[in-house]
N, CA, C and O atoms as a Tinker XYZ file with bonds, in Angstrom:
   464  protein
     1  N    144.171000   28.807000   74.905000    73     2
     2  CA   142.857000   29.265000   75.320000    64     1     3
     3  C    143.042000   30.251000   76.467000    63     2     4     5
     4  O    143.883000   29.896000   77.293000    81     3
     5  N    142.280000   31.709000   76.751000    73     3     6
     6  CA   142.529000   32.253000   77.555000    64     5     7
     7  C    141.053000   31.732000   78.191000    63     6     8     9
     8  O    140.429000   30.736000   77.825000    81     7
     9  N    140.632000   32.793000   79.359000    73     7    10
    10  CA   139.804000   32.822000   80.305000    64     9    11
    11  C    138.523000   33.115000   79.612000    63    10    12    13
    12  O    137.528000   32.507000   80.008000    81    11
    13  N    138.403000   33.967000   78.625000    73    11    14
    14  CA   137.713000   34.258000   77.922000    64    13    15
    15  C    136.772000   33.460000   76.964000    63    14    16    17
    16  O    135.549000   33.373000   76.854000    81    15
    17  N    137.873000   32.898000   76.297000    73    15    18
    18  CA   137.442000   31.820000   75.072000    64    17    19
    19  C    137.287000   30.588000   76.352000    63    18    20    21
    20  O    136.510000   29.716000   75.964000    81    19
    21  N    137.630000   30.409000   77.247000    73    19    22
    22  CA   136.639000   29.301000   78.625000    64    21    23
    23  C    135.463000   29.434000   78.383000    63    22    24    25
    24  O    134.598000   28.639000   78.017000    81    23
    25  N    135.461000   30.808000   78.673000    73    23    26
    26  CA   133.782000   31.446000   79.556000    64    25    27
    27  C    132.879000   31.152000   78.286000    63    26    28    29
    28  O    131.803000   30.651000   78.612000    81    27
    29  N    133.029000   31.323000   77.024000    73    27    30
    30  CA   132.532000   31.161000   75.857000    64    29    31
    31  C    131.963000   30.000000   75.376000    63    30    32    33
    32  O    130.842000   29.718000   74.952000    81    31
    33  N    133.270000   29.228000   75.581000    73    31    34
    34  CA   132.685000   27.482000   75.449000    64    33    35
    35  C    132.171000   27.028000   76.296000    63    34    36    37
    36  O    131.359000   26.154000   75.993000    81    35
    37  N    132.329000   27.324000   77.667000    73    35    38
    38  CA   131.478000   26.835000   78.665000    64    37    39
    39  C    130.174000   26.528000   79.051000    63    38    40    41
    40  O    129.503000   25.537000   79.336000    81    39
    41  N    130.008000   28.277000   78.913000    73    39    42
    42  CA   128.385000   28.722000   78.572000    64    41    43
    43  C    127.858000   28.236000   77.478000    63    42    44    45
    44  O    126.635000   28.252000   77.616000    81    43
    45  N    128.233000   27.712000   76.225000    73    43    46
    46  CA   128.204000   27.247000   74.808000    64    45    47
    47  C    127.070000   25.921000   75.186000    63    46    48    49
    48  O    126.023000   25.755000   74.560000    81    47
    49  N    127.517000   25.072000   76.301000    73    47    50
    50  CA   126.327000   24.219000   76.710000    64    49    51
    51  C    125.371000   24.683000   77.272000    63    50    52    53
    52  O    125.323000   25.745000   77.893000    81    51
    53  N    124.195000   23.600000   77.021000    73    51    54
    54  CA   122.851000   23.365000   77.066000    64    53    55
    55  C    122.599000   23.778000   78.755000    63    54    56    57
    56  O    122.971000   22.966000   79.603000    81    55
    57  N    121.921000   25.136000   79.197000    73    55    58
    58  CA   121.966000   24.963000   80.657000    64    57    59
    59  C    122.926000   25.842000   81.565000    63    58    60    61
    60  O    122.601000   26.380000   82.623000    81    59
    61  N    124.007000   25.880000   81.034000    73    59    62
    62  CA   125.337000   26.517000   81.386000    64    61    63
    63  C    125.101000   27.332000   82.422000    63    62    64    65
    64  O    124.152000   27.977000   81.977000    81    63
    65  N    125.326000   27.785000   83.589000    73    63    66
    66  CA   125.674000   28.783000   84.118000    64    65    67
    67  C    127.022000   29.114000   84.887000    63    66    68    69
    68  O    127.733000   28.173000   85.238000    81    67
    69  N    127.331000   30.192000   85.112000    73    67    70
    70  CA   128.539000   30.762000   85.521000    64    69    71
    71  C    127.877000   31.274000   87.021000    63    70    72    73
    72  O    126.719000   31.659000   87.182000    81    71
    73  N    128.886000   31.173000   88.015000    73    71    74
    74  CA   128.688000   32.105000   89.092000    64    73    75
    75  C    130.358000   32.052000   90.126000    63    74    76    77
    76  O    131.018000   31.016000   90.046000    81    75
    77  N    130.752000   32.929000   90.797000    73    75    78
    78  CA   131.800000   33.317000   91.292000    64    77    79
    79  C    131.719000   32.569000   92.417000    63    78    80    81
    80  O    130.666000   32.800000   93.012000    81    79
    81  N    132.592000   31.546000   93.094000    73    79    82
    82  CA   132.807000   31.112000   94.088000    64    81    83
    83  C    134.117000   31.456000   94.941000    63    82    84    85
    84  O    135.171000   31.809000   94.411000    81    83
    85  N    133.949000   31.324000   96.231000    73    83    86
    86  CA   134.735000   31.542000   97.140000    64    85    87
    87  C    135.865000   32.738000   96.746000    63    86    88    89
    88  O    137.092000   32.638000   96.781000    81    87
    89  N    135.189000   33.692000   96.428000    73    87    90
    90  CA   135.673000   34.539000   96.224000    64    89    91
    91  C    136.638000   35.279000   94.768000    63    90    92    93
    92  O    136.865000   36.401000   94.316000    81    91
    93  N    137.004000   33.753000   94.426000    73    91    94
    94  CA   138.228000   34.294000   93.071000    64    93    95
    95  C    137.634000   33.075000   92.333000    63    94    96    97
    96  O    138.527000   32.742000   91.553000    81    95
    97  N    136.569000   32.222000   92.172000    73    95    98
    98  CA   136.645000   31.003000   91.253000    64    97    99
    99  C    135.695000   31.458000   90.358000    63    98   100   101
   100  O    134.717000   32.185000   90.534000    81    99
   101  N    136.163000   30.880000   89.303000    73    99   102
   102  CA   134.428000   31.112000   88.590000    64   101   103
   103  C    134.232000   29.254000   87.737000    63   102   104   105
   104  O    134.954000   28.512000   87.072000    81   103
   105  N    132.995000   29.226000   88.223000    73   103   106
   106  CA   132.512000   28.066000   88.212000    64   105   107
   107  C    131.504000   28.099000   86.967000    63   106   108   109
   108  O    130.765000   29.078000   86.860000    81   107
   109  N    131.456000   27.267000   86.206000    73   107   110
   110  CA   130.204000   26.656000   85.156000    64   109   111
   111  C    129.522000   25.892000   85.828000    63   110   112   113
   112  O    130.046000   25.592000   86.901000    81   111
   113  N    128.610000   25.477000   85.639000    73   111   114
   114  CA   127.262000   24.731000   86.329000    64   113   115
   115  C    126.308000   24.242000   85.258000    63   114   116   117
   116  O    126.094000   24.851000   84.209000    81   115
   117  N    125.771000   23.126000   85.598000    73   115   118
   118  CA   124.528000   22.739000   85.219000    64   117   119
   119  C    123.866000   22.120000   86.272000    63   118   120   121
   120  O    124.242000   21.040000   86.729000    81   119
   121  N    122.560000   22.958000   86.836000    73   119   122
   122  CA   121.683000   22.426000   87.474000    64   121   123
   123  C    122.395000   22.551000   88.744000    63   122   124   125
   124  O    121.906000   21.968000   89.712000    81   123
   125  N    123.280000   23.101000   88.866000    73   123   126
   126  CA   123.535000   23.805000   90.332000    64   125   127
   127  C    125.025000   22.965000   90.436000    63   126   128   129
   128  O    125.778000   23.239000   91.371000    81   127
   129  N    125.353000   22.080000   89.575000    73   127   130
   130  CA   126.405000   21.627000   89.937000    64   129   131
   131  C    128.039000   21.813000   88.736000    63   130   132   133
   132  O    128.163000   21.776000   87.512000    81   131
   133  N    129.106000   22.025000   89.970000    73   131   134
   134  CA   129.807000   22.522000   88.374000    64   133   135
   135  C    130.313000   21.458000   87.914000    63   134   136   137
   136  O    130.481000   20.363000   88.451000    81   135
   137  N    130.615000   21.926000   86.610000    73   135   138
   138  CA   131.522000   20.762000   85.134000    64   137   139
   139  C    132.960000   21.288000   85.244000    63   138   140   141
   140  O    133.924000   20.532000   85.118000    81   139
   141  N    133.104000   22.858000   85.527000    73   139   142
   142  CA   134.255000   23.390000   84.876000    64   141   143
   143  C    134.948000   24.682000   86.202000    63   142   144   145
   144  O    134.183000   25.486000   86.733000    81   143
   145  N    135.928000   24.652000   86.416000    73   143   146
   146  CA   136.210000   25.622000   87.520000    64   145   147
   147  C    137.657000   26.538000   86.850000    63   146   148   149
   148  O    138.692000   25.980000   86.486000    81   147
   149  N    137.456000   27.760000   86.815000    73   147   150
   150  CA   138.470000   28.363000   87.111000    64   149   151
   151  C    139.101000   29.869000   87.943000    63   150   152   153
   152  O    138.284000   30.725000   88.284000    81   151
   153  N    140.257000   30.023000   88.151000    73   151   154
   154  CA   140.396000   31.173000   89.149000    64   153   155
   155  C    140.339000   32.244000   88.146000    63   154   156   157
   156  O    140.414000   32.199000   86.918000    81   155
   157  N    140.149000   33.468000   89.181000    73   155   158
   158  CA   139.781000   34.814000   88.078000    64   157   159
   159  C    141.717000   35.269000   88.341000    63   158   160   161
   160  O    142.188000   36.027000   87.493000    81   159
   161  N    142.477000   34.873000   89.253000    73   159   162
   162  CA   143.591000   35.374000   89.329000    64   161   163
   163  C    144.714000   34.777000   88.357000    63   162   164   165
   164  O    144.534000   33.600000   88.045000    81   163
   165  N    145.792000   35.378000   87.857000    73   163   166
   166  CA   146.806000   34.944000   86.730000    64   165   167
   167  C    147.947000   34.017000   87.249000    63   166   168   169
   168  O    148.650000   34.505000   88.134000    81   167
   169  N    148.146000   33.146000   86.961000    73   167   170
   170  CA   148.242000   32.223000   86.025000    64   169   171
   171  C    146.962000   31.640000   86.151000    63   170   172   173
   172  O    146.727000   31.196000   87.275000    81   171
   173  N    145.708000   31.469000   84.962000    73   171   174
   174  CA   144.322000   31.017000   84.919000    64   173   175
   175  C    144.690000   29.430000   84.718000    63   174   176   177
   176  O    145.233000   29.111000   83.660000    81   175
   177  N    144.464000   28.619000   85.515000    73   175   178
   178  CA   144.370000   27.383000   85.651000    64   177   179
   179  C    142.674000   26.952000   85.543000    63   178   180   181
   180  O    141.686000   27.680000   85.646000    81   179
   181  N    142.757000   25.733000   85.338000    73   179   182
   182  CA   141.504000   24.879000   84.651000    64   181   183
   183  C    140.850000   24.101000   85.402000    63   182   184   185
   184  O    141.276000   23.129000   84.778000    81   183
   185  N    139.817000   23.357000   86.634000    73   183   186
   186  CA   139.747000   22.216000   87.041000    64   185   187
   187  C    138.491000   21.252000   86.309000    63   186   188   189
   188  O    137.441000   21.755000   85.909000    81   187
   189  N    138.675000   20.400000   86.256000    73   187   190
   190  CA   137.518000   19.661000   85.651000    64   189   191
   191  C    137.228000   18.246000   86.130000    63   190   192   193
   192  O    138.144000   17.780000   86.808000    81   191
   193  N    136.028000   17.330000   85.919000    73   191   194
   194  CA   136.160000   16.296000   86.569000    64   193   195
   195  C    136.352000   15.253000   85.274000    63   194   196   197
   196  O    135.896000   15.603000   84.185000    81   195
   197  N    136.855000   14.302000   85.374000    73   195   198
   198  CA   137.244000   12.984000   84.401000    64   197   199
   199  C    136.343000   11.563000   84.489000    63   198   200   201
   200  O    135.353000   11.373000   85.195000    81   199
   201  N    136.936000   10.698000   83.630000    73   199   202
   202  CA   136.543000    9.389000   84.231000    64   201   203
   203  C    137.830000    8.648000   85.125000    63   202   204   205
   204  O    139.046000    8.806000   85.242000    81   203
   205  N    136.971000    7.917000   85.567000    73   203   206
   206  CA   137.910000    6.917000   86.780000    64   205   207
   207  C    139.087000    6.514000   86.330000    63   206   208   209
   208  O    140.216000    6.627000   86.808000    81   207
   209  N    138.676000    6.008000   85.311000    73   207   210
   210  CA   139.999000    5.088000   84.031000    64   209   211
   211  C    141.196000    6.746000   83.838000    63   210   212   213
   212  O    142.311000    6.755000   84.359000    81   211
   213  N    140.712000    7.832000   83.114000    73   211   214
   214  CA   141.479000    8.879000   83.102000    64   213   215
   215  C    142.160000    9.828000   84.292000    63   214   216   217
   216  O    143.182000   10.513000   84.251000    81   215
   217  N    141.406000    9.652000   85.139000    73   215   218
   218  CA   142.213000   10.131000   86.314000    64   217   219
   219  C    143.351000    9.862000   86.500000    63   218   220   221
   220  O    144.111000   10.712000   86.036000    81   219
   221  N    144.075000    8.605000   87.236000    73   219   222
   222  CA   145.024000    8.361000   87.280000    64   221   223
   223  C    146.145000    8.978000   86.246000    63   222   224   225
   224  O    146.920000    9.912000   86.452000    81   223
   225  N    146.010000    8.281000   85.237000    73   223   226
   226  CA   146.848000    9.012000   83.869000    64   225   227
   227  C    146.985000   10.124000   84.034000    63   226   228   229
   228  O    148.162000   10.449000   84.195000    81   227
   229  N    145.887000   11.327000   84.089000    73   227   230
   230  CA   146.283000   12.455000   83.894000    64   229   231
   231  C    146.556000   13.299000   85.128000    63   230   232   233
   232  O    146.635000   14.516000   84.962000    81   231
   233  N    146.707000   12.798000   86.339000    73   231   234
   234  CA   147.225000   13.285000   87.525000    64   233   235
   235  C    148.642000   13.842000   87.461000    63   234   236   237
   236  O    149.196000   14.859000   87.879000    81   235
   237  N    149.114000   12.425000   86.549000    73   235   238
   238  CA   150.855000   12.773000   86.514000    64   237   239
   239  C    151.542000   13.204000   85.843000    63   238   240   241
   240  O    152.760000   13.373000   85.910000    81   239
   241  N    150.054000   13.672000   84.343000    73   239   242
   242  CA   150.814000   14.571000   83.085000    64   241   243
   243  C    151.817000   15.715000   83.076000    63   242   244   245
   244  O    151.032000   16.578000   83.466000    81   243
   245  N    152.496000   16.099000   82.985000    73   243   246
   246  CA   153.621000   17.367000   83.390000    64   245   247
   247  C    151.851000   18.653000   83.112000    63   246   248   249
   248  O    150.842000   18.531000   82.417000    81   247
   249  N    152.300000   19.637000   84.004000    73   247   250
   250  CA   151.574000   20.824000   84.090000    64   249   251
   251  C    149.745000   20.044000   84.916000    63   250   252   253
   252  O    148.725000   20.620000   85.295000    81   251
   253  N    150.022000   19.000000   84.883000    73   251   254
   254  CA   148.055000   18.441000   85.655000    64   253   255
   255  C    148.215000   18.039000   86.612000    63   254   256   257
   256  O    149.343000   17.561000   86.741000    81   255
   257  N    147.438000   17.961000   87.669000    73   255   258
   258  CA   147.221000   17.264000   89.063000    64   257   259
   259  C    146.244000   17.319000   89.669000    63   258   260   261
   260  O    145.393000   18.151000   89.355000    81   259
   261  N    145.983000   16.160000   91.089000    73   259   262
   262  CA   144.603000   16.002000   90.991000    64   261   263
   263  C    144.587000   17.392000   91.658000    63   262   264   265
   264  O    145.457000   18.156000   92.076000    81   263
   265  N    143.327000   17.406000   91.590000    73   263   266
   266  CA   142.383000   19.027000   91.930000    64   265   267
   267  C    142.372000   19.216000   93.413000    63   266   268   269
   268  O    141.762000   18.342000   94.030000    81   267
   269  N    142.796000   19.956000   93.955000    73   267   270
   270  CA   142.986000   20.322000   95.640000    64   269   271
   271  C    141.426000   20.244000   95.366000    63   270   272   273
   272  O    140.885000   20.542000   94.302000    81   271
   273  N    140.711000   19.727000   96.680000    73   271   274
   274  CA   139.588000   19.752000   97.437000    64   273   275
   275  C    138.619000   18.522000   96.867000    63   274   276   277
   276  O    137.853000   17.904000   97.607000    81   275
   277  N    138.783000   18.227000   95.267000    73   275   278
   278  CA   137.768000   17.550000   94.950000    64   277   279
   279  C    138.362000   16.558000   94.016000    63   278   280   281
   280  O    137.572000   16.252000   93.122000    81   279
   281  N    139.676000   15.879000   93.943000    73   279   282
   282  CA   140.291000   15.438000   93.643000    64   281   283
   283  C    139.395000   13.684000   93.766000    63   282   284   285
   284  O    139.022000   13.021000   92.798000    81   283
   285  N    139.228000   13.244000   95.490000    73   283   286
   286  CA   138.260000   12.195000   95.863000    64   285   287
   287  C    137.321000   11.946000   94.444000    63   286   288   289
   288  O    137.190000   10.882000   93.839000    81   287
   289  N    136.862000   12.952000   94.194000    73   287   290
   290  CA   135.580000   13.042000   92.891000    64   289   291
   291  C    136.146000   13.169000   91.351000    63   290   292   293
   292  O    135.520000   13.753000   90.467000    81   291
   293  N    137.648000   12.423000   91.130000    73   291   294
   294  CA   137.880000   12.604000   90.113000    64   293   295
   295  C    138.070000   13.924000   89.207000    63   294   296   297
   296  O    137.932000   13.986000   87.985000    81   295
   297  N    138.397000   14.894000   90.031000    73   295   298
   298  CA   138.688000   16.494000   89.198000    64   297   299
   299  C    139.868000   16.189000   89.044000    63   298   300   301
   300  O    140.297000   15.280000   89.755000    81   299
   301  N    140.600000   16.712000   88.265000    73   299   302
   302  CA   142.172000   17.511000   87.650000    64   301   303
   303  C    141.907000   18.710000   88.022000    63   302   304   305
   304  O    140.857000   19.177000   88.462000    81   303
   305  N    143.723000   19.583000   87.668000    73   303   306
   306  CA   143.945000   20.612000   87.897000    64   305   307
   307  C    145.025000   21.434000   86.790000    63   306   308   309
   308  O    146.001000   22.009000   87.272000    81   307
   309  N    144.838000   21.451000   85.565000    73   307   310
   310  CA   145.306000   22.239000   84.783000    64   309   311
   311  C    146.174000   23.347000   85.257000    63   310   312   313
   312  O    145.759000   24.498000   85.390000    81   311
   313  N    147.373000   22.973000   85.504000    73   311   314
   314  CA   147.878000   24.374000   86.548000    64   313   315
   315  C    148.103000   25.745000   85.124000    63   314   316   317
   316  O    148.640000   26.791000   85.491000    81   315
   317  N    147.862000   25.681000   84.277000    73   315   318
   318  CA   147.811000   27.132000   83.559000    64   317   319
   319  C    147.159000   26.683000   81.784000    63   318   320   321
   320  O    147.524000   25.873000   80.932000    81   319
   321  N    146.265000   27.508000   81.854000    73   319   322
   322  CA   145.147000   27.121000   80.609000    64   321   323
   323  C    145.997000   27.491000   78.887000    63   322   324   325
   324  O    145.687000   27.061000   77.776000    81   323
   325  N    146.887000   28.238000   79.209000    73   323   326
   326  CA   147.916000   28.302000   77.799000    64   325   327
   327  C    149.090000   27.091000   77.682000    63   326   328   329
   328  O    149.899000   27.082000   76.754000    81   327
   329  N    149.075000   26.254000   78.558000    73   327   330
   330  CA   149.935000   25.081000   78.484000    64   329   331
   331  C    149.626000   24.165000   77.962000    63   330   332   333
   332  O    150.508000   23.311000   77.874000    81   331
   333  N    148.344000   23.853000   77.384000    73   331   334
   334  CA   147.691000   22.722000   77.117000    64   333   335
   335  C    146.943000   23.737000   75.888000    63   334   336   337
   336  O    146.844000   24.964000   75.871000    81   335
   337  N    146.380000   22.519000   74.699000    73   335   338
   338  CA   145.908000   22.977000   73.228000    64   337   339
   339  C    144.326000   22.465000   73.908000    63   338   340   341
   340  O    143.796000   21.678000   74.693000    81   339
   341  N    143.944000   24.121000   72.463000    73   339   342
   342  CA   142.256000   24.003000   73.037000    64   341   343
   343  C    141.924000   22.669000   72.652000    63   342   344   345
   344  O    141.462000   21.996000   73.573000    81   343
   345  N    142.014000   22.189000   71.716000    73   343   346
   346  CA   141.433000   20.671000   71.276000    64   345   347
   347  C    141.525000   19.976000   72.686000    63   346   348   349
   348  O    140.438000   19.822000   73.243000    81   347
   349  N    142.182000   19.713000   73.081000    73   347   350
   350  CA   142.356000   18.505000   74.481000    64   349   351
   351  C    141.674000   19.566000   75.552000    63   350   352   353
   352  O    140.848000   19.067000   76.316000    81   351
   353  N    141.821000   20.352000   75.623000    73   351   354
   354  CA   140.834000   20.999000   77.063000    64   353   355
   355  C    139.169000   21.464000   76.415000    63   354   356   357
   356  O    138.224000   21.992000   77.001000    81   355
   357  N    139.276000   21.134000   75.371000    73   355   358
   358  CA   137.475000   21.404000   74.850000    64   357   359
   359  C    136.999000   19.640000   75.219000    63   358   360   361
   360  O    135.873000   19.494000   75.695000    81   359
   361  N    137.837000   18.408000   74.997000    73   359   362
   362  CA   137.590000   17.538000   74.716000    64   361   363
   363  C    137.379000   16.961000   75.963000    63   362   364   365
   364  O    136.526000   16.095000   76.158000    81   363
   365  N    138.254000   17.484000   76.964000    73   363   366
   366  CA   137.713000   17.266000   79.017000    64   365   367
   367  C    137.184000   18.215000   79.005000    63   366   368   369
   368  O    136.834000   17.715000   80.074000    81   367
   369  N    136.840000   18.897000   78.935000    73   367   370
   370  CA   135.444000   19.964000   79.275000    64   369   371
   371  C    134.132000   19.634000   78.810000    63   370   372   373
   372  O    133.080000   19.603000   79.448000    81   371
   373  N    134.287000   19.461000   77.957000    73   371   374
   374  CA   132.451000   18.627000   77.577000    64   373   375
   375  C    132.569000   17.190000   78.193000    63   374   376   377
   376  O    131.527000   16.942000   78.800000    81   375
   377  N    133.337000   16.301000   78.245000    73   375   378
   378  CA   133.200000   15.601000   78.915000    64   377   379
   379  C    132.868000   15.894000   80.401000    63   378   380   381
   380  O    131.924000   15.170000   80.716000    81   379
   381  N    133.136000   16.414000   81.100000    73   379   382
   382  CA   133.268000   16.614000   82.588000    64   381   383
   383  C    131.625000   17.341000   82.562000    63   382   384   385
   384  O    131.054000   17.236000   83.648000    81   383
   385  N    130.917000   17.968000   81.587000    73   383   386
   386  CA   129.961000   18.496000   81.648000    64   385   387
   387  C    128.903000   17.339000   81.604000    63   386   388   389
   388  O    127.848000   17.260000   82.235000    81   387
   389  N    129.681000   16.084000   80.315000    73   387   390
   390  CA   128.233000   15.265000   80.367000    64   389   391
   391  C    129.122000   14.284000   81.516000    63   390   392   393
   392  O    128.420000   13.293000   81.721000    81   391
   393  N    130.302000   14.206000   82.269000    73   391   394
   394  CA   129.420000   13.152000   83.343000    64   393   395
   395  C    128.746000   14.264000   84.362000    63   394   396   397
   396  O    127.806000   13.788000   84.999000    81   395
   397  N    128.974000   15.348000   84.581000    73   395   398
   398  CA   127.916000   16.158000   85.586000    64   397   399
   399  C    126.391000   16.182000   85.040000    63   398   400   401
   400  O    125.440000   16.289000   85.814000    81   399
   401  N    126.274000   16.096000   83.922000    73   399   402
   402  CA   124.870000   15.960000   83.375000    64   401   403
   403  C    123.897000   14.389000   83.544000    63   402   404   405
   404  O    122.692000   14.143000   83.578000    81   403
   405  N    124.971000   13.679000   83.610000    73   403   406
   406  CA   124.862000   12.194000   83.200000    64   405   407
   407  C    124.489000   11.796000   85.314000    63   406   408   409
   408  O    123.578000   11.190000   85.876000    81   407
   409  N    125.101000   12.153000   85.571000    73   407   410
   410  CA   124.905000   12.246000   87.144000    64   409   411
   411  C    124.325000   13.167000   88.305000    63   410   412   413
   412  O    124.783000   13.238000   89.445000    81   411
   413  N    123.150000   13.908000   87.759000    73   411   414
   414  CA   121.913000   14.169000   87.891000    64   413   415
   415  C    120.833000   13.415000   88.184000    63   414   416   417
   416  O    120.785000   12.270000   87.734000    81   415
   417  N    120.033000   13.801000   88.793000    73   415   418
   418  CA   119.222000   13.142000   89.567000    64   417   419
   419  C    118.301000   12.785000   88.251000    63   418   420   421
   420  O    118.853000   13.384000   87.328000    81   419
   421  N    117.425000   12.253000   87.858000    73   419   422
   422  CA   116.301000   11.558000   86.771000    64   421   423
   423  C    115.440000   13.008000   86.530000    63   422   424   425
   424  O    115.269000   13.602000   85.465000    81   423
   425  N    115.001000   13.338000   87.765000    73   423   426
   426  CA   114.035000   14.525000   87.710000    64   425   427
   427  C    114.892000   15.492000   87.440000    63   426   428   429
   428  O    114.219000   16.183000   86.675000    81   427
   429  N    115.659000   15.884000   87.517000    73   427   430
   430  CA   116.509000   16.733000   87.285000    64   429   431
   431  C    116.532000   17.306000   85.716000    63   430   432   433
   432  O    116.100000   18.317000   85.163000    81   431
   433  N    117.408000   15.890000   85.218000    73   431   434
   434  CA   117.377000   16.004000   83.588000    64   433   435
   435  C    116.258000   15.960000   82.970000    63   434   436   437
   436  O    116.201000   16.530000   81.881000    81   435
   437  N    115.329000   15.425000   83.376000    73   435   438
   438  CA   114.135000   15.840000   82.796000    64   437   439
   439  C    113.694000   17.314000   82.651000    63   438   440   441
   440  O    113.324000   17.932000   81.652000    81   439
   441  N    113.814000   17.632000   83.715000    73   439   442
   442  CA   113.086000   19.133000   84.189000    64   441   443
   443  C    114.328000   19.864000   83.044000    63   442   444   445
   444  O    113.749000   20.561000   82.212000    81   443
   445  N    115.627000   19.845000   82.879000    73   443   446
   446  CA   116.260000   20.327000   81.668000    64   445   447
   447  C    116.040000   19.711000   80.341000    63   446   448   449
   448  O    116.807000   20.260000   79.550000    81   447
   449  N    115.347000   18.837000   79.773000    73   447   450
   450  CA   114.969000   18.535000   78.994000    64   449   451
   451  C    113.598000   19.270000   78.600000    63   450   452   453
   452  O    113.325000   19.361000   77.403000    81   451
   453  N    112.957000   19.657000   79.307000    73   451   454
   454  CA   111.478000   20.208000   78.788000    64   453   455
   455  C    111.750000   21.998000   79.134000    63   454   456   457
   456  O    110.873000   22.818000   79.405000    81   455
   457  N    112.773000   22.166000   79.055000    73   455   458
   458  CA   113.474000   23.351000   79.125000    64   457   459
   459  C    113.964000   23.731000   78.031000    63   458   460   461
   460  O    114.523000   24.828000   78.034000    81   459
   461  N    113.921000   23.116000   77.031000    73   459   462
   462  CA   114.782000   23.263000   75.734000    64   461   463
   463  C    113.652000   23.916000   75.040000    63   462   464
   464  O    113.775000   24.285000   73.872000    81   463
């Protein structure tokens, strides 16, 4: 998967937005909060958040680790997005989207629900 085919599936969800952080990141969002992080600089690495149970495990996978800054919150860190098959990074990426969706405030998801 390059950076490209990211930005594609990313946005592909319900809500999606993209916006550039701290200068070189580009972040997916729903509802102001992101699912999906990556740098605009090369080697394009991946961050995403997991479940509790998967964290651990995949901290110590060769090429993953937890996520500098937000690691506390269960993110990974894909250190380069061609190391890993799209199947397994489509399959933590929608995940990481519905627990950011799933962990929204009530009013929140509503207000994206009558948005559809």
């Amino acid at each position: 998967m390059d950076i490209e085919e990211l930005r594609t599936f990313c946005l592909a969800f319900p809500h999606a937005t993209e916006d550039v952080k701290w200068g070189h990141d580009l972040c997916f969002c729903i509802a102001g909060k992101m699912f999906c992080v990556t740098g605009l600089d090369a080697p394009h690495g991946v961050s995403f958040k997991v479940t509790a149970e998967e964290f651990e495990e995949l901290s110590v996978r060769p090429g993953w680790m937890p996520a500098p800054y937000v690691a506390r919150y269960k993110w990974v860190l894909v250190k380069d997005l061609a190391s890993e098959s799209d199947k397994t990074l489509k399959k933590y990426i929608k995940q990481s989207y519905e627990l950011i969706l799933a962990g929204l405030p009530a009013k929140e998801r509503k207000k994206l629900e009558t948005k559809k």
